[in-house]
C-alpha positions in Angstrom: 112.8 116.8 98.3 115.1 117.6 101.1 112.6 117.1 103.4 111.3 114.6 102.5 114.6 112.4 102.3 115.6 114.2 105.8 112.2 112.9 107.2 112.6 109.0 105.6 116.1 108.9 106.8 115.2 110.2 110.9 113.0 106.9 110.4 114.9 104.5 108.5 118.4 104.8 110.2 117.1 104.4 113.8 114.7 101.9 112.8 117.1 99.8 111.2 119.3 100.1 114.5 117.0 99.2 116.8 115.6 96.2 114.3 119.5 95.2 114.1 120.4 94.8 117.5 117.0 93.1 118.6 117.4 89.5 119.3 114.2 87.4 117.7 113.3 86.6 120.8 112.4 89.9 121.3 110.9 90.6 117.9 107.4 90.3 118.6 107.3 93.7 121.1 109.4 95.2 118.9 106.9 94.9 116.0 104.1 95.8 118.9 106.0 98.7 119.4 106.4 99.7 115.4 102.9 99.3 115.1 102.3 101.9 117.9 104.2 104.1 115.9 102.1 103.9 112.4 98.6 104.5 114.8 100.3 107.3 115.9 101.0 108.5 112.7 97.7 107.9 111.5 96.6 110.2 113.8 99.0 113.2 113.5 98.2 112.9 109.5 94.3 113.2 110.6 95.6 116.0 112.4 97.0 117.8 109.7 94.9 117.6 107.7 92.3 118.6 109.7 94.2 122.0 110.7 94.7 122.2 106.9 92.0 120.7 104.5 93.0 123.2 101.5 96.7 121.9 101.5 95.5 118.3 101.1 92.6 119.2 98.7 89.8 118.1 100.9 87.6 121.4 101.4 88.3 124.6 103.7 88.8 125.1 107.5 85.2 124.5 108.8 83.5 122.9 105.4 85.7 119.9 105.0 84.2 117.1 102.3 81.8 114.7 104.0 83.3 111.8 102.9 87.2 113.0 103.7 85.9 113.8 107.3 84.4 110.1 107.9 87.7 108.9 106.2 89.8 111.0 108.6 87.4 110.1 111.8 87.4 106.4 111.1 91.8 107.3 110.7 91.7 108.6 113.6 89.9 106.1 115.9 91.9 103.4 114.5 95.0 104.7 114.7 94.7 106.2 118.4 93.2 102.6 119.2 96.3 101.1 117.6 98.8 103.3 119.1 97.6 102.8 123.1 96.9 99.0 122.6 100.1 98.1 120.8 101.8 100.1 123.5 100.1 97.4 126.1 100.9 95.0 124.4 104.6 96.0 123.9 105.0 96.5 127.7 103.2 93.1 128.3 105.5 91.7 126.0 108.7 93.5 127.2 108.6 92.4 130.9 107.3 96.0 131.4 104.2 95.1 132.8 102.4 91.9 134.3 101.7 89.7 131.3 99.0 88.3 133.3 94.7 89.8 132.4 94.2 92.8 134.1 90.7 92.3 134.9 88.4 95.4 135.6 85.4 95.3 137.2 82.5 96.2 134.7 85.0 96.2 132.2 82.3 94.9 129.3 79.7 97.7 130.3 82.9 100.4 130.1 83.7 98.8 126.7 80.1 99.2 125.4 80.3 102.9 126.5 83.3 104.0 124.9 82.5 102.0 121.9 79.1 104.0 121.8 81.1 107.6 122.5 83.8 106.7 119.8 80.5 106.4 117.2 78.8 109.8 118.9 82.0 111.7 118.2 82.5 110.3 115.2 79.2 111.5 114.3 79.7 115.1 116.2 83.0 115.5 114.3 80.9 115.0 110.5 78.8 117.4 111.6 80.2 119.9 113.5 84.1 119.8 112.5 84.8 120.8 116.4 88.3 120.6 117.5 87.0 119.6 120.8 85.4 116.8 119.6 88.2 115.7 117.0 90.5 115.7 120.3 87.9 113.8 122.4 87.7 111.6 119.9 91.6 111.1 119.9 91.5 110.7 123.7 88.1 108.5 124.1 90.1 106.0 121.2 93.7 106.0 123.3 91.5 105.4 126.1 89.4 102.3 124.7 92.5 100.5 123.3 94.5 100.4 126.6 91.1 99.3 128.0 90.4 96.1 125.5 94.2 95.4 125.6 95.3 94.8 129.2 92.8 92.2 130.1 95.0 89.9 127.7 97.6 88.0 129.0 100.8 87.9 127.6 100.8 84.1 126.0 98.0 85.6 124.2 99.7 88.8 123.0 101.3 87.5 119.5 97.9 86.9 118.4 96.8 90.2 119.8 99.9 91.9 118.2 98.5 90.8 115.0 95.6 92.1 115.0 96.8 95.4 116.1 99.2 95.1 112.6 95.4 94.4 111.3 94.1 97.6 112.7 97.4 99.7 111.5 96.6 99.0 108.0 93.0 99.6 108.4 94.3 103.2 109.8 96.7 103.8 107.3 94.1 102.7 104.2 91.2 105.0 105.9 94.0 108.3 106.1 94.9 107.0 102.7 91.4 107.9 101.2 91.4 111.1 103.0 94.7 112.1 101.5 93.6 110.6 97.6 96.7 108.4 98.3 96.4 105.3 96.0 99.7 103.5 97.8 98.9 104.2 101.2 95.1 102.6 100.3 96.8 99.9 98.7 99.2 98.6 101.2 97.0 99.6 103.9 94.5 96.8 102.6 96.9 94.4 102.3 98.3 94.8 105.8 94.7 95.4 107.6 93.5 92.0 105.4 96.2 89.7 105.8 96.4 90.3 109.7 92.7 89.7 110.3 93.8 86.5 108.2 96.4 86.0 110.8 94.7 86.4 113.8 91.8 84.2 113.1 94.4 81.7 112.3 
C-alpha cells in the first residue's frame, strides 16, 4: 500500500500543478501531452509484463498465453503510436514546432510499410516471444506515429488530439485484458469509443 499511494501521489500532485497553472488556451497540448504519457505507460506495463508473465498470471518466461501476448502486442503498438504522435502533436500545438504539414516524399508507401512491419512483428512476437522483436516492435510503432502525425497541421491538431485520447483508451483496454483488469478494460472502452465519436464529429 505504500507504494502504491507513493506511486499515485508522484502523479497526481505534479499533475494537478501543471493542470493548475495552465491557461485554457493552452489546454489542448496539455491534454496531447497527458495522453503521451498513458501510451507510454501502456507500453512499460507491456513491458513488465512481458519480463514477468508469472507475477501477472499470464504463463512463464518464454510460454506466455496466446491470447495475453496478442493483448500485450496490440498494447504495445498502440500505446508507442500514442506516445510519439501525441508528442507531435503537443509540440505542434505548443509553438514547439511548425504547425504547418510536414510533407514527406513517399510518405503513403512509408506508411503502408510500417503498417505491414507493425502486423509482421506483431505476428513474430505470438510466435516467437523474442525480445528483439518485442523492442522492434516498440521502435517500428514510435516510429509510425511521429510519421502519420507531422503531416497535420496545427488547425487540425484538436481533432487529431482526439483521436490520439481515442487510441490511449484503446491501449489501456488492450493492456487491461492482458493484466485481467476489469477497470482498466472498462474505462479504456469508454475513453477509446467516445473519442472515435469525437473525432468523426
Amino acid at each position: 500500500w505504500f507504494w502504491i499511494i507513493l506511486a499515485i501521489a508522484a502523479g497526481a500532485i505534479p499533475g494537478a500543478m501543471i493542470a493548475k497553472k495552465v491557461p485554457m488556451t493552452s489546454m489542448p497540448q496539455l491534454v496531447a501531452f497527458f495522453h503521451a504519457l498513458v501510451g507510454l505507460a501502456a507500453v512499460l506495463i507491456a513491458w513488465a509484463a512481458f519480463l514477468a508473465p508469472t507475477a501477472y498470471g499470464i504463463g512463464e518466461p518464454g510460454a506466455i498465453h496466446v491470447q495475453s501476448i496478442i493483448e500485450m502486442s496490440l498494447g504495445v503498438a498502440i500505446g508507442a503510436i500514442t506516445f510519439s504522435g501525441s508528442l507531435i502533436a503537443f509540440a505542434k500545438l505548443d509553438g514547439r514546432m511548425s504547425g504547418k504539414p510536414i510533407m514527406l516524399p513517399a510518405r503513403h508507401l512509408i506508411n503502408l510499410a510500417l503498417a505491414i512491419g507493425l502486423v509482421l512483428l506483431v505476428v513474430g512476437l505470438v510466435n516467437t516471444e523474442s525480445a528483439v522483436i518485442f523492442w522492434g516492435l516498440v521502435l517500428v510503432a514510435f516510429l509510425f506515429g511521429i510519421l502519420i502525425i507531422i503531416p497535420i497541421g496545427g488547425a487540425d491538431m484538436p481533432g487529431v488530439v482526439s483521436m490520439l485520447n481515442s487510441y490511449s483508451g484503446w491501449a489501456a483496454a488492450g493492456i487491461g485484458f492482458t493484466l485481467g483488469n476489469m477497470a482498466l478494460i472498462i474505462t479504456g472502452a469508454l475513453v477509446g469509443s467516445s473519442g472515435a465519436l469525437l473525432s468523426y464529429i
